[in-house]
C-alpha positions in Angstrom: 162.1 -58.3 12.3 164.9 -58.7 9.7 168.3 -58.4 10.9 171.6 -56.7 8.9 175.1 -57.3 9.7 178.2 -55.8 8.7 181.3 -57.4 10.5 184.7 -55.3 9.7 188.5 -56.4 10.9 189.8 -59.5 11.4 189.1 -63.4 10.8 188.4 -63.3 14.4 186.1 -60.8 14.3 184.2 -62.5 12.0 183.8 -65.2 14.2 182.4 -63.1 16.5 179.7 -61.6 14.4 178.7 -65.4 13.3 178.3 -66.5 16.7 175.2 -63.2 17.2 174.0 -64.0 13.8 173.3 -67.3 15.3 172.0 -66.4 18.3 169.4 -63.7 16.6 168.1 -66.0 14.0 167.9 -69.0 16.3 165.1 -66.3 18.4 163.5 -65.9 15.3 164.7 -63.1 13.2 166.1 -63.6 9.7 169.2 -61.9 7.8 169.3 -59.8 5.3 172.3 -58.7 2.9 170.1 -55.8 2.4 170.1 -53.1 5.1 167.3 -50.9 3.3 165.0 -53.7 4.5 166.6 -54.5 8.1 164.5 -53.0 11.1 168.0 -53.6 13.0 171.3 -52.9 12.0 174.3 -54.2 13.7 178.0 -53.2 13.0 181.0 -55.3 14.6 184.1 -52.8 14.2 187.7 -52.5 14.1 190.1 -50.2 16.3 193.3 -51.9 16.0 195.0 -49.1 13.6 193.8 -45.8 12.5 192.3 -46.9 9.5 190.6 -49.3 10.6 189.1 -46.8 13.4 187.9 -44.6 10.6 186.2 -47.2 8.3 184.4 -48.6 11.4 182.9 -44.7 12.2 182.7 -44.0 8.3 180.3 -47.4 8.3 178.5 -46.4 11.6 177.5 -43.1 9.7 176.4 -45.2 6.7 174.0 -47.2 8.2 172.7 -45.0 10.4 171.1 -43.5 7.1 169.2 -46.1 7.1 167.0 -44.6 10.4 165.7 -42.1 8.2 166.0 -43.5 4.6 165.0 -47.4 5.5 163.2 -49.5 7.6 165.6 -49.5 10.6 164.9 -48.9 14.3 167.8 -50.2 16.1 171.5 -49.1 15.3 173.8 -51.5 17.5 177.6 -51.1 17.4 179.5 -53.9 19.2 183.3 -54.7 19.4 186.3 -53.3 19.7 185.3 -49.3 18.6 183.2 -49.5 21.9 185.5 -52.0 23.7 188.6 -49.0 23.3 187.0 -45.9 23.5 183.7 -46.6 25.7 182.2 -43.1 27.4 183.8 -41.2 24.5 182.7 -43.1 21.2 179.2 -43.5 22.7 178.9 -39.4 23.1 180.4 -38.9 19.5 177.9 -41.0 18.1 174.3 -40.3 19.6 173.6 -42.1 16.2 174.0 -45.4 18.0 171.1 -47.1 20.1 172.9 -49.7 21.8 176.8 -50.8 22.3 177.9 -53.8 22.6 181.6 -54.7 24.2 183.9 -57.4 23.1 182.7 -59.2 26.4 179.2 -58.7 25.8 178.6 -60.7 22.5 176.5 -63.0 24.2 173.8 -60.1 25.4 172.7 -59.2 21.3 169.6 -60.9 21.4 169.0 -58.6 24.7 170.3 -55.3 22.4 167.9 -56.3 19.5 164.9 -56.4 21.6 165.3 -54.7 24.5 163.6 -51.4 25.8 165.6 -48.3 24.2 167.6 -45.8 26.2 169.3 -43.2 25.1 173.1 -44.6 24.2 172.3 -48.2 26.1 175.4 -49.8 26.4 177.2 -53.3 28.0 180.5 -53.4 28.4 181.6 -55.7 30.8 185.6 -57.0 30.8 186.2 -59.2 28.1 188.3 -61.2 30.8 185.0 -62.5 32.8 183.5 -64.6 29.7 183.4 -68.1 28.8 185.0 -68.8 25.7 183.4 -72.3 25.3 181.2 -72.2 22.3 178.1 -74.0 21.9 175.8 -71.4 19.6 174.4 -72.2 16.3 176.6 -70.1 14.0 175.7 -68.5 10.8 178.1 -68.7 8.6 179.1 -65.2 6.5 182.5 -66.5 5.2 181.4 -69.1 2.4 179.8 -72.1 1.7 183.1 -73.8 2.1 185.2 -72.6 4.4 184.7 -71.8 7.7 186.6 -69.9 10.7 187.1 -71.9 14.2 188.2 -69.6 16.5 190.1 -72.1 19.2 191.2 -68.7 22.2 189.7 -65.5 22.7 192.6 -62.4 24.3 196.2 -62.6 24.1 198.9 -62.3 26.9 201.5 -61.1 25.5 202.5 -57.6 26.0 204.0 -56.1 22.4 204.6 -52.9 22.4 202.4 -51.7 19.3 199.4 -53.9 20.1 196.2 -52.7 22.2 194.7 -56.3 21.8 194.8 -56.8 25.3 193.1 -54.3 26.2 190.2 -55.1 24.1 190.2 -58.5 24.3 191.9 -59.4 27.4 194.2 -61.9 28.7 194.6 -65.5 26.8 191.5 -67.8 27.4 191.7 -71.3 25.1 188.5 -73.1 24.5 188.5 -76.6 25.6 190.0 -79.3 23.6 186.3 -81.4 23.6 184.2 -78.2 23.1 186.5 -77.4 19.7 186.3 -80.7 18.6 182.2 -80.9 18.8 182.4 -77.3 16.8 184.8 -79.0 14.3 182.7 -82.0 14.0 179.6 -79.5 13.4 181.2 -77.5 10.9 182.3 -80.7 8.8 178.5 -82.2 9.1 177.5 -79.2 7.1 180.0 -80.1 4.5 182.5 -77.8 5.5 185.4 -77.7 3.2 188.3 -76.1 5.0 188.7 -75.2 8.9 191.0 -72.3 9.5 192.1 -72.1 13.2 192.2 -68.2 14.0 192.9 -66.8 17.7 194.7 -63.6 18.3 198.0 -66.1 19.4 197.3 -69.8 18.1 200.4 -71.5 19.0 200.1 -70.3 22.3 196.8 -72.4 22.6 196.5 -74.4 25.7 198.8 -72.6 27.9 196.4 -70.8 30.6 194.5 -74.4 30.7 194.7 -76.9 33.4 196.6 -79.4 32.9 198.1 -77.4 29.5 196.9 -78.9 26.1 199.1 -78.2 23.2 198.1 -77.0 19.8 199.2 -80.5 18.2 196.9 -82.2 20.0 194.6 -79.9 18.4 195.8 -80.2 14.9 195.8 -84.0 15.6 192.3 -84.1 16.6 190.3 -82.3 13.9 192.8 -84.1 11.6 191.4 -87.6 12.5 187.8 -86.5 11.7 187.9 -86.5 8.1 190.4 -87.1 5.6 188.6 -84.9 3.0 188.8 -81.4 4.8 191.3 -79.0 4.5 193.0 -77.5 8.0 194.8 -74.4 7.6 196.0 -72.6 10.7 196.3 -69.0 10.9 198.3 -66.1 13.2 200.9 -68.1 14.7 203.7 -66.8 17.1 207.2 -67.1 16.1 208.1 -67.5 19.6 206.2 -70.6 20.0 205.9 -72.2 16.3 208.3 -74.9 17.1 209.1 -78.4 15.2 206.5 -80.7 17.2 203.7 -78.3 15.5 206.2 -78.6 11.8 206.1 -81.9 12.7 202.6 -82.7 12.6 201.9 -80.5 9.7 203.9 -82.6 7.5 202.5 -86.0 8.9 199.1 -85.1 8.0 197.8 -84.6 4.4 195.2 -82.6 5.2 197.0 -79.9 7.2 197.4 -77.6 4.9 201.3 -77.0 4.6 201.2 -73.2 4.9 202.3 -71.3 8.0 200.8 -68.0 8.5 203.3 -66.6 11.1 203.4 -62.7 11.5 206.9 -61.8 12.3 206.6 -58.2 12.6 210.1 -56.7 11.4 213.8 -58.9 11.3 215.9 -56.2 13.7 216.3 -57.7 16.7 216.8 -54.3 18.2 213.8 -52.7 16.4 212.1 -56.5 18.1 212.9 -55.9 21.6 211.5 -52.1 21.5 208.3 -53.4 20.0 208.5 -56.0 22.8 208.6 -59.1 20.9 210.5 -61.6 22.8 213.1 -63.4 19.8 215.9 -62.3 17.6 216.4 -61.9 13.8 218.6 -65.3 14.4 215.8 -66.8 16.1 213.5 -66.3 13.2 216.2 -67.5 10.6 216.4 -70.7 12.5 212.7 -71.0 12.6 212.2 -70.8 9.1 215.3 -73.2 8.2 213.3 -75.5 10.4 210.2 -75.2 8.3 212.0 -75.5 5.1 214.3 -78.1 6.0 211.1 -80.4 7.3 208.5 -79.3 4.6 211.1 -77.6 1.5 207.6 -77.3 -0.1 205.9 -75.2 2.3 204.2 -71.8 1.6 205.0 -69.2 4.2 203.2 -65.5 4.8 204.1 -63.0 6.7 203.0 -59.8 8.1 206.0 -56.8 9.2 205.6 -53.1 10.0 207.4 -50.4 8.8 207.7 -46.9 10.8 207.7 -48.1 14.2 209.4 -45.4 17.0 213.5 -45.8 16.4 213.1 -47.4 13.3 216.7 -46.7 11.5 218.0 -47.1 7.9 220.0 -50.0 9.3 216.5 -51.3 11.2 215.1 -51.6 7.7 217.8 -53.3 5.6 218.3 -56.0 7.9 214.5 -56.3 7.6 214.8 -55.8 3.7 217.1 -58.3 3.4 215.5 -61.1 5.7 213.0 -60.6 3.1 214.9 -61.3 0.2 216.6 -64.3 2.0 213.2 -65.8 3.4 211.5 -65.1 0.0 207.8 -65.6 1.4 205.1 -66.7 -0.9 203.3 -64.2 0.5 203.8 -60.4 2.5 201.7 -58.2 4.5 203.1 -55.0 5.3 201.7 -52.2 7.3 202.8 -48.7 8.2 203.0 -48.2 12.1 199.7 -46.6 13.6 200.1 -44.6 16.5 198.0 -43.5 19.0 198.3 -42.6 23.2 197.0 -45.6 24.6 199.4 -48.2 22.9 202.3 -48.2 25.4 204.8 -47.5 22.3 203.6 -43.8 21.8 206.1 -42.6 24.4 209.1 -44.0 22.7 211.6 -41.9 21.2 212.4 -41.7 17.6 209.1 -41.5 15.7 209.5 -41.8 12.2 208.1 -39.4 9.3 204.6 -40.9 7.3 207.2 -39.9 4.2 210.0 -41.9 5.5 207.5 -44.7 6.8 205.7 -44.4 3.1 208.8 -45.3 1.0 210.2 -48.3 3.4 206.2 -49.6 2.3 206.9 -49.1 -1.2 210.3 -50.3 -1.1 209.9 -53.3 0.5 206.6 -54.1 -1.2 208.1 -53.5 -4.5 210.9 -56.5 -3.7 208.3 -58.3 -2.6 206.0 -57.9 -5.6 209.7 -59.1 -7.7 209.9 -62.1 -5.1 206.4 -63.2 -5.4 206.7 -63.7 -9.3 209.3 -65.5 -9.4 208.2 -67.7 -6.5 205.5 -68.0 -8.5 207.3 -69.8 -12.0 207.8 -72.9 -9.9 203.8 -73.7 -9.8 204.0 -74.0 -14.0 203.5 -77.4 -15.1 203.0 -78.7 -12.0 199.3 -80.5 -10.8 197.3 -79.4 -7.4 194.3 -80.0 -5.8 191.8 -76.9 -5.5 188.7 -76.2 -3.4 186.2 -74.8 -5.8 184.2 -71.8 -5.0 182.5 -70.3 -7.2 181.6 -70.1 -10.7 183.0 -67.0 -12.5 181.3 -67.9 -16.4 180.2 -70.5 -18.4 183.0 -73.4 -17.9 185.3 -71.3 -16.1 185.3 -71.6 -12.4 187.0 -70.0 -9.2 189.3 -71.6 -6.5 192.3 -71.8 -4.4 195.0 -74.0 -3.6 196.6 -75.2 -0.4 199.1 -72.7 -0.4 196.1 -69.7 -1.1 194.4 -68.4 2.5 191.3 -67.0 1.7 190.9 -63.2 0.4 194.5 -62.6 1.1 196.7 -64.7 -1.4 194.7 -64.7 -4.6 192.3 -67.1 -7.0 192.7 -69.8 -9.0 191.2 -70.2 -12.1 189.7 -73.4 -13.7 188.6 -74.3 -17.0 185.9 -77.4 -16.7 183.2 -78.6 -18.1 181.8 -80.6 -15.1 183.2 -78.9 -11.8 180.4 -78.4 -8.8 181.1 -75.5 -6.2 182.0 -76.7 -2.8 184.1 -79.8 -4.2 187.8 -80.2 -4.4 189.1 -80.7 -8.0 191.4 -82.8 -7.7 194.9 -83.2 -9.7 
């Protein structure tokens, strides 16, 4: 039986879907890319925004052509779609012959193969599973780079975010059991480790005794000298110098900080529930700057949120312009009745919420660019990846996370994929 998976969303989610892959080809089915010739078809969703809510059902409905058009048999959603909705998505999709929750990842060799019901479905609380990790993955991110996933859930309690719901409270893997998976993932020539979790700097707190993320960092650091770290979707709140620190010691911790602020009004912040000021967050990054001036720093904010004021955005605007990130996400606030800021007062127009995205992406488009003139005539290392035509290859720097901060192009005669070229 050939298996087809589609993993949508996040980093994380992509960790996710590896971790099945793994399990279902280590019981003896293989992968395909191609879903005309899978006799199972499995889709790991999204529900964080509406958008993301739609392309997960818009996928579901694609592959389920594949039941009457293809080989497949077995249509299995797992994730967060089910994990948010439960009863109600698996009535709106008879489609579907099996859900999967975000606590039941570990149950899809038992969803492949299984005896079909009508709907069949596990969705257990994501809080009652291990996090420690010792499947064989499959890696669907490159032959490169690969995602460790170091804590499942989050324990915070922001406004705007159903995370917890769907993934539950904070749960950090062991320090020993993410070492072994680091040590793995560097045996198969793994080129760069990016450290994702839903809160990373908060790693170690719900452990006994707490470990701390630099102890982390230190760790995988030590293994080898010749693979990159990056660490992804840190907290403000507890990005402090020790972790700064230990980012400029080692060379091979990539100097790039990844740390989603959200918006810059500290009242707009404390009605999204995000426990710092705008203050806070200029001192952060004077921190950052001060111990590593060369550092490249990306952000993600939100425009539209519930009270959201002309003011609210200015300050924002202008934190922006005095920051200058390398790189800017920004999204348009998604509502919906479960997230506990639906009730708040003050929701803003999609027209209003439209032109604070263009406005601000606009100055950030102007910011990028000339951030970018300082790169000219200088020499950096980059981890090849593929190989675009004849003597011209593909690549990225330290400062370039995967799929969200652009390519970098090489001429060479005698580059290999998977190598670092160095300068």
């Amino acid at each position: 039986m050939k298996i087809h998976l589609v993993s949508l969303g996040c980093a994380k989610n992509l960790v996710d879907s590896e971790r099945m892959l793994g399990r279902l080809m280590q019981a003896g089915w293989p992968y395909t890319p191609e879903p005309g010739e899978a006799e199972a078809i499995i889709v790991n969703t999204c529900s964080f925004i509406e958008s993301a809510i739609n392309e997960s059902i818009d996928t579901i409905l694609e592959m389920a052509r594949f039941k009457q058009a293809g080989t497949c048999r077995r249509l299995i959603v797992a994730g967060c779609l089910p994990e948010r909705f439960r009863e109600d998505i698996i009535e709106s999709l008879p489609e579907v012959d099996f859900f999967l929750g975000t606590g039941a990842f570990h149950e899809i060799v038992k969803a492949v193969k299984g005896p079909l019901t009508p709907s069949g479905c596990l969705l257990p609380h994501p809080d009652s599973i291990s996090v420690e990790d010792t499947e064989p993955h499959r890696l669907l991110s490159s032959a490169q780079t690969a995602y460790l996933k170091i804590a499942e859930g989050c324990s915070r309690h922001c406004t705007y975010c159903i995370i917890p719901k769907l993934r539950g409270k904070q749960k950090s893997r062991s320090l020993e059991n993410i070492v072994s998976e680091a040590r793995s993932l560097i045996s198969r020539d793994i080129k760069e480790l990016i450290l994702v979790a839903q809160d990373t700097t908060a790693y170690g707190n719900d452990l006994d005794p707490p470990v701390s993320l630099v102890k982390v960092l230190e760790s995988i650091a030590g293994i080898s000298g010749d693979v990159w770290i990056r660490l992804l979707y840190a907290h403000p709140q507890s990005m402090d110098a020790s972790i700064v620190r230990t980012v400029a010691t080692y060379r091979n911790i990539c100097s790039y900080f990844d740390i989603p602020i959200q918006h810059a009004s500290s009242r707009l912040l404390k009605r999204m529930g995000r426990n710092y000021t705008s203050g806070d967050l200029y001192r952060l990054y004077d921190q950052i700057r001060s111990l590593i001036p060369a550092a490249a720093l990306r952000t993600t904010v939100m425009v539209g949120f519930p009270g959201e004021t002309d003011k609210d955005f200015e300050a924002l605007l202008a934190f922006v312009e005095d920051v200058r990130f390398d790189h800017l996400g920004v999204f348009v606030y998604s509502d919906s009745q479960d997230l506990p800021s639906h009730p708040l007062s003050g929701h803003i127009p999609g027209y209003v919420a439209k032109e604070r995205y263009e406005r601000l992406m606009s100055r950030q488009l102007q910011i990028s660019l000339e951030n970018n003139q300082k790169h000219f005539g200088r020499i950096y290392s980059v981890l090849v990846e593929t190989k675009a035509k004849e003597h011209l290859f593909t690549g990225r720097t330290c400062f370039q996370a995967p799929q969200v901060d652009g390519t970098t192009y090489i001429h060479s005669k005698s580059l290999f994929t998977g190598s670092f070229a160095r300068g």
